[in-house]
C-alpha positions in Angstrom: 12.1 0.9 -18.0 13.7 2.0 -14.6 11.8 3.0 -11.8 11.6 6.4 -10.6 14.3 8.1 -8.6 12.5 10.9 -7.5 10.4 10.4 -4.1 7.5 12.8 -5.4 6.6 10.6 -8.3 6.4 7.5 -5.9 3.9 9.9 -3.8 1.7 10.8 -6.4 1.7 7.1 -7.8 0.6 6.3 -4.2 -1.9 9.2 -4.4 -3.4 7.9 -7.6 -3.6 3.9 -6.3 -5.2 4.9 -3.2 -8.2 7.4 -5.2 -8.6 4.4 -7.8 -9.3 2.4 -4.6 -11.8 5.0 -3.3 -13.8 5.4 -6.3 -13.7 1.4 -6.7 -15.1 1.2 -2.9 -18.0 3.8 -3.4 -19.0 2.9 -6.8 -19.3 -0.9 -5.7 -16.3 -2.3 -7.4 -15.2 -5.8 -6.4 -13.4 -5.3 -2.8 -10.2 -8.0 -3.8 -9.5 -5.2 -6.4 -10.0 -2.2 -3.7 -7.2 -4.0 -1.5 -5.1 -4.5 -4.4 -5.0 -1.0 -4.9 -4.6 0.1 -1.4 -1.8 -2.4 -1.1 0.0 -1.0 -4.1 -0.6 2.6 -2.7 0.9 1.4 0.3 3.6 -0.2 -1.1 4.6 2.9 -3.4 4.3 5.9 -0.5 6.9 3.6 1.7 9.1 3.3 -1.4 8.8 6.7 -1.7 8.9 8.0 1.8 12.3 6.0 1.9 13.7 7.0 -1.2 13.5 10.8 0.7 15.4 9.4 3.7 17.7 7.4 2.8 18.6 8.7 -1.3 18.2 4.7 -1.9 14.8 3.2 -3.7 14.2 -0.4 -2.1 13.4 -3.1 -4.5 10.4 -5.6 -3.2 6.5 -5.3 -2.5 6.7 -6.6 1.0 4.8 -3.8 3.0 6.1 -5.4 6.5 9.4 -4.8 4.8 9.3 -1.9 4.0 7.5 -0.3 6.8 10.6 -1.7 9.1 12.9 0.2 6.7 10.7 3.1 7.1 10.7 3.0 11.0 14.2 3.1 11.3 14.1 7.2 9.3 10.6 7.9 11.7 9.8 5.2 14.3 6.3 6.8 13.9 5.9 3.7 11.1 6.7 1.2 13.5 2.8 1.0 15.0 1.5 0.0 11.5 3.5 -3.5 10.5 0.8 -5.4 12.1 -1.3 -3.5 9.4 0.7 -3.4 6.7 0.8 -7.1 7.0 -2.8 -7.2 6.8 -3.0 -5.3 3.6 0.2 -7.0 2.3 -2.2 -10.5 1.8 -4.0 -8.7 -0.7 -1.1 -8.3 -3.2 -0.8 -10.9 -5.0 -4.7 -13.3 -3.9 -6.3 -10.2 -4.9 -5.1 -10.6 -8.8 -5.4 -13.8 -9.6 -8.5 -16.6 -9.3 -8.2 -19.5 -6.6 -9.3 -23.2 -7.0 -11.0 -21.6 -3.9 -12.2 -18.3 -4.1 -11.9 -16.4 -1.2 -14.4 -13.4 -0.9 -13.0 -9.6 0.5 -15.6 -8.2 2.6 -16.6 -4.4 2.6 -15.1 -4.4 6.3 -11.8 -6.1 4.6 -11.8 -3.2 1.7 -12.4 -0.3 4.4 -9.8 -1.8 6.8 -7.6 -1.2 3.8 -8.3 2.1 2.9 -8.1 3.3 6.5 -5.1 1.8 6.7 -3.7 2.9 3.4 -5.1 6.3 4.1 -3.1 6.6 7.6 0.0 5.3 6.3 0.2 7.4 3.2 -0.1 10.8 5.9 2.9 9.5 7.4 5.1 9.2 4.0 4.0 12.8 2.9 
């Protein structure tokens, strides 16, 4: 199956990750799984934001990645890499068990949703 080429599915995707993540957070779901959601939602808005720009969809789930390749269409993204590389540790820890487990905090989850939240205004 190929991935969308039109910008406005990648935004509602990114829409739909980022409510899952909200009703997860207020409904006391497990916060690992909140940042997972607000990474992907992340992930799909600067796909999509880009895909607008520059006609070109960008493979990878590196959010520091693809927040630089959204700076250079609106520098406005360029305050949020330290942020997206925040929420881009969650991506891949958040889905699968540790010899270690490593507990999200509700601070973590809400750092991620006001981050994903913020970010997401900026690719509408």
């Amino acid at each position: 199956m190929a991935d969308s080429r039109i910008y406005e599915d990648w935004l509602a995707k990114a829409r739909t990750d980022l409510e899952s993540a909200r009703i997860l957070f207020e409904h006391g779901g497990d916060y690992a799984t909140v940042a997972f959601h607000c990474q992907q939602a992340i992930e799909k808005g600067l796909k999509g934001f880009i895909l607008k720009s520059s006609k070109q969809l960008k493979d990878g789930h590196s959010l520091i990645y693809l927040c630089r390749k959204a700076s250079a269409y609106n520098d406005d993204f360029e305050p949020y890499f330290k942020d997206c590389a925040y929420v881009n540790q969650f991506y891949i820890e958040s889905r699968y068990p540790a010899d270690v487990p490593e507990t999200l905090s509700k601070q973590d989850a809400e750092q991620c949703l006001s981050i994903a939240e913020r970010v997401l205004a900026l690719c509408e």
